[in-house]
mmCIF file of the C-alpha atoms, coordinates in Angstrom:
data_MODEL
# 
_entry.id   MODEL 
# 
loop_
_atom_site.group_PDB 
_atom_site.id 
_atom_site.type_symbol 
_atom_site.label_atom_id 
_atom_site.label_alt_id 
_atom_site.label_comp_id 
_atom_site.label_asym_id 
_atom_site.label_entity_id 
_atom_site.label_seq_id 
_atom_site.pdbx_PDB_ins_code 
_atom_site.Cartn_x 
_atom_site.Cartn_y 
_atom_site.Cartn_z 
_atom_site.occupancy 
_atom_site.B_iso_or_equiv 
_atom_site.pdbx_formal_charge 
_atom_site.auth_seq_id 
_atom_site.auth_comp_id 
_atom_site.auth_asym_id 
_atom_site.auth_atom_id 
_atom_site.pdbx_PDB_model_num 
ATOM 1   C CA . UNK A 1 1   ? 20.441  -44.213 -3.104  1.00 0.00 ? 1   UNK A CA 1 
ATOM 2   C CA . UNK A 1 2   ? 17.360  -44.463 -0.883  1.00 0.00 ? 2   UNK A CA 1 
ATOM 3   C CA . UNK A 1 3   ? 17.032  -47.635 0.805   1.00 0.00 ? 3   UNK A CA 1 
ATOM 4   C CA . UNK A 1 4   ? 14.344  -49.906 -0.200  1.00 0.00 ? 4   UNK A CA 1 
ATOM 5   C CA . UNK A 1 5   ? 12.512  -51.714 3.018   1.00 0.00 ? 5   UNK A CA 1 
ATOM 6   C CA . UNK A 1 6   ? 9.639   -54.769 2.654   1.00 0.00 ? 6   UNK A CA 1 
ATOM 7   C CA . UNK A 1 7   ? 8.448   -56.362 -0.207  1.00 0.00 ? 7   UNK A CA 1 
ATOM 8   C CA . UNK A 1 8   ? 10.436  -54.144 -2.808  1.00 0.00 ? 8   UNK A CA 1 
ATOM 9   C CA . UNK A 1 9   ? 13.642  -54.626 -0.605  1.00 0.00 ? 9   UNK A CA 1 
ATOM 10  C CA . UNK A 1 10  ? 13.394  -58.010 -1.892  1.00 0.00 ? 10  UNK A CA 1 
ATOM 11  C CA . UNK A 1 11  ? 13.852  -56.958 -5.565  1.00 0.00 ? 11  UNK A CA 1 
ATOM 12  C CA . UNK A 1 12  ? 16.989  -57.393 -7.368  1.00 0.00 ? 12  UNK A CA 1 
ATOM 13  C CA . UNK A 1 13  ? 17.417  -54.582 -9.548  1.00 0.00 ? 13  UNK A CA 1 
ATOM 14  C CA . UNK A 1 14  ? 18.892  -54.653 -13.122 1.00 0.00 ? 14  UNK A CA 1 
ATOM 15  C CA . UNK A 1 15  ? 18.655  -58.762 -13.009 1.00 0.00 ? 15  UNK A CA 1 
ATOM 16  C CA . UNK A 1 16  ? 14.896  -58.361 -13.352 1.00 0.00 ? 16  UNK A CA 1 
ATOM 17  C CA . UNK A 1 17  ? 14.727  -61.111 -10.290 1.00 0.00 ? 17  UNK A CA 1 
ATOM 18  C CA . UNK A 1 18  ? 13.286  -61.404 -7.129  1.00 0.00 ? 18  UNK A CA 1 
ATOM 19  C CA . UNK A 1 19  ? 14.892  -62.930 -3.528  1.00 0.00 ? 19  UNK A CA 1 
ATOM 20  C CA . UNK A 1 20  ? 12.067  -65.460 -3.370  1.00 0.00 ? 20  UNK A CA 1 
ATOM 21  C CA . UNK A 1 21  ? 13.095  -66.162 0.029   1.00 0.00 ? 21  UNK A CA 1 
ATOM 22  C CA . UNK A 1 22  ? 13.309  -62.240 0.497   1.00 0.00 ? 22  UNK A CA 1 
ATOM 23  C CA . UNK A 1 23  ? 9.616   -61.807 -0.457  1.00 0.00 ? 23  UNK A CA 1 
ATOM 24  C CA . UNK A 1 24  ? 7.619   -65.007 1.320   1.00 0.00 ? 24  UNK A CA 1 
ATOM 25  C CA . UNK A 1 25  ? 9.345   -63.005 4.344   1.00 0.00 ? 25  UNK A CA 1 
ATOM 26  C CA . UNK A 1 26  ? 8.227   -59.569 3.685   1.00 0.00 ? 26  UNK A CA 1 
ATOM 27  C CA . UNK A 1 27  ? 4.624   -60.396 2.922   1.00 0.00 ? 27  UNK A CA 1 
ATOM 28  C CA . UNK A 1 28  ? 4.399   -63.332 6.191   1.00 0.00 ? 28  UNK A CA 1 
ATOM 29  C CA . UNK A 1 29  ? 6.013   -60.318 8.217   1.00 0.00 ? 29  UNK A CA 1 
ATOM 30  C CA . UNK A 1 30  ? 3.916   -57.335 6.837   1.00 0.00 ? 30  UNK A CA 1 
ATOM 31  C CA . UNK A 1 31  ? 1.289   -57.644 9.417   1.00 0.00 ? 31  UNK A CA 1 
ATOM 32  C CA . UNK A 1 32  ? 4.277   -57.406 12.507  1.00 0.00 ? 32  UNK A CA 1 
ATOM 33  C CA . UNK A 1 33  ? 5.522   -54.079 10.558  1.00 0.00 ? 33  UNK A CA 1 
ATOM 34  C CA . UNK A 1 34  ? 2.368   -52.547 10.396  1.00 0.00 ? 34  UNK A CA 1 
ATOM 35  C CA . UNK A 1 35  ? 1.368   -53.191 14.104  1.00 0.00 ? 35  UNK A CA 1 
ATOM 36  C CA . UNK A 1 36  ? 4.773   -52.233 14.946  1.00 0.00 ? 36  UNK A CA 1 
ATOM 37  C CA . UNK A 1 37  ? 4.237   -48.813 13.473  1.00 0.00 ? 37  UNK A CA 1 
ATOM 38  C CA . UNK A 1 38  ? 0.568   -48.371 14.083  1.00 0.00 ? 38  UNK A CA 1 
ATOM 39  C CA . UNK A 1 39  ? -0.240  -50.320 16.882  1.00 0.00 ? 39  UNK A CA 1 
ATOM 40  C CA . UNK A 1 40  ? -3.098  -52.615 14.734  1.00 0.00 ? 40  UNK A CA 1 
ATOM 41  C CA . UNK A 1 41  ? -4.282  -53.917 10.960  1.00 0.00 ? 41  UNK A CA 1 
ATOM 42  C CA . UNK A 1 42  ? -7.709  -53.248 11.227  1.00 0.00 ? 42  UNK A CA 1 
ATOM 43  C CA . UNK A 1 43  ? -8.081  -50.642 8.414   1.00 0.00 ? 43  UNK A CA 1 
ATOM 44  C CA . UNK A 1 44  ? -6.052  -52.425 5.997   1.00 0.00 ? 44  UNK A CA 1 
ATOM 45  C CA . UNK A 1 45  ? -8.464  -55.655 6.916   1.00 0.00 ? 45  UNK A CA 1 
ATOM 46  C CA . UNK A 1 46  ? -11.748 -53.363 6.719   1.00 0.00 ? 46  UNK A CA 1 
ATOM 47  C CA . UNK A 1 47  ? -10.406 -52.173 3.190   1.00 0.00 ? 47  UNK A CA 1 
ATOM 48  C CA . UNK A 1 48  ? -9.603  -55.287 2.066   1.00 0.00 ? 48  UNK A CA 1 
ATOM 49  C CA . UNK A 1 49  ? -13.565 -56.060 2.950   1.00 0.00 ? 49  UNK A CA 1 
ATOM 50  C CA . UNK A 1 50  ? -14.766 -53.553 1.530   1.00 0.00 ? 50  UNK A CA 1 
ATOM 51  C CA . UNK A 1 51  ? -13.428 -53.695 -1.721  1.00 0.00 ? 51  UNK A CA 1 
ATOM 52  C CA . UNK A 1 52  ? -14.538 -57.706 -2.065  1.00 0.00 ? 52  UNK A CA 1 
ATOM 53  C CA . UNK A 1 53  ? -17.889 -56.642 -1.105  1.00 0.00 ? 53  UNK A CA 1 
ATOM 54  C CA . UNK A 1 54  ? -18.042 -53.821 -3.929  1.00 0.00 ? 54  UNK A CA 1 
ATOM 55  C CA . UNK A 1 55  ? -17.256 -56.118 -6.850  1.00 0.00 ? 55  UNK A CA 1 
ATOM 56  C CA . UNK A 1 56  ? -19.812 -59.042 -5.057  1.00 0.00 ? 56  UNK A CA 1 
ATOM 57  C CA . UNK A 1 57  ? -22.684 -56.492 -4.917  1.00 0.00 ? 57  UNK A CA 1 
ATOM 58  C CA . UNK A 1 58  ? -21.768 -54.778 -8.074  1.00 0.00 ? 58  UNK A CA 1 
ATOM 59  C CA . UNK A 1 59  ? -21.429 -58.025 -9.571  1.00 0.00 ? 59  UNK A CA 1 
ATOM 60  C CA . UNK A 1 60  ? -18.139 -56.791 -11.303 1.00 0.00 ? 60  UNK A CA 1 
ATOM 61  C CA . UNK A 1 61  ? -16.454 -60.021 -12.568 1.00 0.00 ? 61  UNK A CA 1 
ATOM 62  C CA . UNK A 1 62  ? -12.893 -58.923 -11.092 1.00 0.00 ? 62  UNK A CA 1 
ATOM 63  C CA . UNK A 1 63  ? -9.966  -60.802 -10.098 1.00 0.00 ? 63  UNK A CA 1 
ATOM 64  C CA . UNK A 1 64  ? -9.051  -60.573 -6.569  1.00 0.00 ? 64  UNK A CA 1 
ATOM 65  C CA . UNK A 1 65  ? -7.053  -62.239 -4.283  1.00 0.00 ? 65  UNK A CA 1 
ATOM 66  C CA . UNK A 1 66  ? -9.809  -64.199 -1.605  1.00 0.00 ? 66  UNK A CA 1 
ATOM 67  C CA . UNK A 1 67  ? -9.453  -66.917 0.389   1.00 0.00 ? 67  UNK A CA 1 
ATOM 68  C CA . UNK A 1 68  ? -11.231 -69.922 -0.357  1.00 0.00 ? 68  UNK A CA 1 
ATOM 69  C CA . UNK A 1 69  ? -11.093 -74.200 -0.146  1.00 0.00 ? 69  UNK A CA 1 
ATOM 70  C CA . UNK A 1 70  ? -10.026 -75.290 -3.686  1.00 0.00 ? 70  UNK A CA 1 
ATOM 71  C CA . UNK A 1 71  ? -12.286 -78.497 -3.986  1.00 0.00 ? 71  UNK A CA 1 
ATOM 72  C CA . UNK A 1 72  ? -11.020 -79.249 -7.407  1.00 0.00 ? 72  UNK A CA 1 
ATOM 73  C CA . UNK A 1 73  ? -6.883  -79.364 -5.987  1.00 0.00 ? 73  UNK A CA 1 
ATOM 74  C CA . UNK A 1 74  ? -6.480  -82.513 -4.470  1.00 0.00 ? 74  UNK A CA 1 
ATOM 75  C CA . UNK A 1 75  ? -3.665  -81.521 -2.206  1.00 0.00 ? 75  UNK A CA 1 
ATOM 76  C CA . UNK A 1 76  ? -5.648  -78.539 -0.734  1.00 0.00 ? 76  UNK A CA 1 
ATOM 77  C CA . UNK A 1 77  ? -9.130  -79.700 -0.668  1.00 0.00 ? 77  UNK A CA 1 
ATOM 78  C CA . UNK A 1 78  ? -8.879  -79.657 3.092   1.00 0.00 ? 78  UNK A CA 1 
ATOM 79  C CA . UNK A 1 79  ? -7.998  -76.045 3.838   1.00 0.00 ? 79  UNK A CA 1 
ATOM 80  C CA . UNK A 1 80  ? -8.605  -72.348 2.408   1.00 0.00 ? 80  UNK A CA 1 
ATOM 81  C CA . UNK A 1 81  ? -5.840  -71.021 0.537   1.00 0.00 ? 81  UNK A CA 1 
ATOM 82  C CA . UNK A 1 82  ? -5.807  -67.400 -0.414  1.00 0.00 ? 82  UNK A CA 1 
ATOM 83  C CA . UNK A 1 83  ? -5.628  -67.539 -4.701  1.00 0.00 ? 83  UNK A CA 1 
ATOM 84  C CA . UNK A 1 84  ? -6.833  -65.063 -7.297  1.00 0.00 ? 84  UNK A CA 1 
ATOM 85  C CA . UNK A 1 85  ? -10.818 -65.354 -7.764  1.00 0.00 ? 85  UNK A CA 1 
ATOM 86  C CA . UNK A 1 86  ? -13.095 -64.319 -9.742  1.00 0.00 ? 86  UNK A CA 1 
ATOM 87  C CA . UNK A 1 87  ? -15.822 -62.357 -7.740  1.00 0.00 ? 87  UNK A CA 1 
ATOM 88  C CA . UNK A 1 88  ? -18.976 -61.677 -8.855  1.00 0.00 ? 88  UNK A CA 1 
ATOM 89  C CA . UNK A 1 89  ? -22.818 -61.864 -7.336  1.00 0.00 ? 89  UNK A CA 1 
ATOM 90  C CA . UNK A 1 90  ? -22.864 -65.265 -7.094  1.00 0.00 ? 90  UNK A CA 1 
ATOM 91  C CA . UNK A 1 91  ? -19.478 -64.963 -4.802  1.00 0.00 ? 91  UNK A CA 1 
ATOM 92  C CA . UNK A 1 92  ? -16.087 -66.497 -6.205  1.00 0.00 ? 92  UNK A CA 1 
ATOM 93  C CA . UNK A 1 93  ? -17.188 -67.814 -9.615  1.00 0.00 ? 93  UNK A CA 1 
ATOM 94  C CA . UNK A 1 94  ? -13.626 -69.360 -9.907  1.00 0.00 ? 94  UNK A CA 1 
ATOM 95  C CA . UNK A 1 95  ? -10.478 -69.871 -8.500  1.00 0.00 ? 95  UNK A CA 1 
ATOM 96  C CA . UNK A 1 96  ? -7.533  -69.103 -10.688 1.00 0.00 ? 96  UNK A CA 1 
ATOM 97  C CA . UNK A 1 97  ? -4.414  -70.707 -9.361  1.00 0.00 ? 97  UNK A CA 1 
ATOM 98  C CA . UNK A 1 98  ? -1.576  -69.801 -11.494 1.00 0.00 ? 98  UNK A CA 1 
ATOM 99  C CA . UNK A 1 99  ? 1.391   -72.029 -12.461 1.00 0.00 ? 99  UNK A CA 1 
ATOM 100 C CA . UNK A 1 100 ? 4.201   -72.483 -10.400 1.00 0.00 ? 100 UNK A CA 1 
ATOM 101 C CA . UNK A 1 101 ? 7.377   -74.506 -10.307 1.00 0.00 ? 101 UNK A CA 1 
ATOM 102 C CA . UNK A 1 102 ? 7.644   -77.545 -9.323  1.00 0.00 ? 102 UNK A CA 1 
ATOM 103 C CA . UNK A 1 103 ? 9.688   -75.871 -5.946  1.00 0.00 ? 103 UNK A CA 1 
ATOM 104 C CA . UNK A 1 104 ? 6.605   -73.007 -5.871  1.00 0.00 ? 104 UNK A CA 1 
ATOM 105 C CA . UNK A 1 105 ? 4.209   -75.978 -5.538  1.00 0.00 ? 105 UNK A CA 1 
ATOM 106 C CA . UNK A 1 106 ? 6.088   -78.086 -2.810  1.00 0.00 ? 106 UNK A CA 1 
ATOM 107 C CA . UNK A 1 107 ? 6.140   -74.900 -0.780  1.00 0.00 ? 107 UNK A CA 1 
ATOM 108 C CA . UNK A 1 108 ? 2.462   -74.338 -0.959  1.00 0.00 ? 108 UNK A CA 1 
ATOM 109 C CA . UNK A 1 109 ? 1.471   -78.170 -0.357  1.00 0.00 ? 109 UNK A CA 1 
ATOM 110 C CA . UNK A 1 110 ? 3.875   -77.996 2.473   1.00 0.00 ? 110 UNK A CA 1 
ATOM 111 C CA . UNK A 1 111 ? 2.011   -74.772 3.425   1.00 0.00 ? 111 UNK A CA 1 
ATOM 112 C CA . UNK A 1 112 ? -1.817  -76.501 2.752   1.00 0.00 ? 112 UNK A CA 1 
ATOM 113 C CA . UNK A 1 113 ? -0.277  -79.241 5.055   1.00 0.00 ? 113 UNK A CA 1 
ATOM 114 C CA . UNK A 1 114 ? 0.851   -77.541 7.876   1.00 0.00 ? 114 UNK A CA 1 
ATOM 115 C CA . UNK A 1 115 ? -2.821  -75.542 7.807   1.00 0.00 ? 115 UNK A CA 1 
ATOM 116 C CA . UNK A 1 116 ? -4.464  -79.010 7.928   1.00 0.00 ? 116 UNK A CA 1 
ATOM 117 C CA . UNK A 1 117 ? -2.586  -79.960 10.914  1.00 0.00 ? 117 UNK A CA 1 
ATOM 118 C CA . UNK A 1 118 ? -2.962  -77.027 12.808  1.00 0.00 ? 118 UNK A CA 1 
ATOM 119 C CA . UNK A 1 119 ? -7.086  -77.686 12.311  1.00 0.00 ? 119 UNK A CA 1 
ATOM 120 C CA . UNK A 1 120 ? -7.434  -80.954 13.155  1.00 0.00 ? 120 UNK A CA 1 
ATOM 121 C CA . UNK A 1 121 ? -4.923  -80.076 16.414  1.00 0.00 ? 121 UNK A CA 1 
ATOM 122 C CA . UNK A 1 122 ? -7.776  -77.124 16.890  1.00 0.00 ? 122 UNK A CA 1 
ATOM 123 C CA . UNK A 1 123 ? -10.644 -80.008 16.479  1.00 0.00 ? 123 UNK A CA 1 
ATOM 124 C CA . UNK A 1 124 ? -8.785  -82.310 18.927  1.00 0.00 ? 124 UNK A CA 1 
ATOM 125 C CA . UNK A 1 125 ? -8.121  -79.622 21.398  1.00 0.00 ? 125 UNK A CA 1 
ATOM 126 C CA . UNK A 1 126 ? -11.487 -78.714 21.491  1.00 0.00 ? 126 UNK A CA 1 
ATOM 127 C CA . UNK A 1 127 ? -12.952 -82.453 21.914  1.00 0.00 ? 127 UNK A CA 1 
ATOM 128 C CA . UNK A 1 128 ? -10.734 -83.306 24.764  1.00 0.00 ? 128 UNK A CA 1 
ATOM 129 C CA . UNK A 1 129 ? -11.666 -79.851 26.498  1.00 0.00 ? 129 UNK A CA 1 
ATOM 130 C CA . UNK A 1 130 ? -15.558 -81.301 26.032  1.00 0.00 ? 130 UNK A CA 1 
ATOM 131 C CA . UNK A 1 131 ? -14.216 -84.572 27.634  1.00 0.00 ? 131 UNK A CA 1 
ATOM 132 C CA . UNK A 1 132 ? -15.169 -85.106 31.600  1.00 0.00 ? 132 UNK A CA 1 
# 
C-alpha cells in the first residue's frame, strides 16, 4: 500500500472519518512542506490571486475560500478569518460560515482570539517604537 503523506494522511479509511487533529496540522504545516521542497510559496499564492481576481472581474458569483473581517460574528468582528465567500464584482457579496460543533467553534474563537492579540501586541509595539 502506498503511503499517504499531508492532508489525506490524515484520513481514516473505511470509517469514513477524519484525524481532526491530523488535518488542522497538515494544512497549518503545508506552507513548511512546500518551502521545504521548493524553496518558496509564491506560485501557489500568485494562483490563489489570480483565480479570486477572475471570478471578481468576471463577476462569477462563486464560492471561494477569502479572507475577510466577519462584522456580523460577534466573536470575530475584530480580525479576518479566512471563510467561504461569495465573490462577485462588487467583491465578497457574503460570507458563508458553515456550522460547526460546539468544539469546531471554541477552536476558531480561540483562533480569532489569539489573532486579536497578536494585533494589538503589533499596534503597541509600534507606538512605543514612535515613543522618545
Amino acid at each position: 500500500m502506498r503511503s499517504r503523506s499531508g492532508f489525506w494522511s490524515a484520513f481514516r479509511p473505511g470509517l469514513g472519518t477524519w484525524d481532526r487533529a491530523g488535518v488542522a496540522a497538515s494544512v497549518r504545516d503545508a506552507a513548511y512542506q512546500i518551502i521545504a521542497g521548493k524553496g518558496f510559496t509564491s506560485f501557489g499564492v500568485a494562483t490563489a490571486i489570480v483565480r479570486i481576481c477572475e471570478a471578481i472581474i468576471r463577476d462569477e458569483g462563486v464560492v471561494l475560500p477569502v479572507s475577510s473581517a466577519l462584522w456580523d460574528v460577534a466573536e470575530y468582528r475584530n480580525v479576518c478569518l479566512s471563510m467561504p465567500c461569495i465573490l462577485s464584482a462588487a467583491g465578497i457579496e457574503r460570507a458563508l460560515v458553515p456550522s460547526m460543533t460546539a468544539e469546531e467553534a471554541q477552536g476558531l474563537a480561540v483562533s480569532a482570539k489569539q489573532l486579536d492579540g497578536a494585533y494589538l501586541q503589533m499596534l503597541a509595539d509600534a507606538d512605543n517604537a514612535k515613543a522618545p
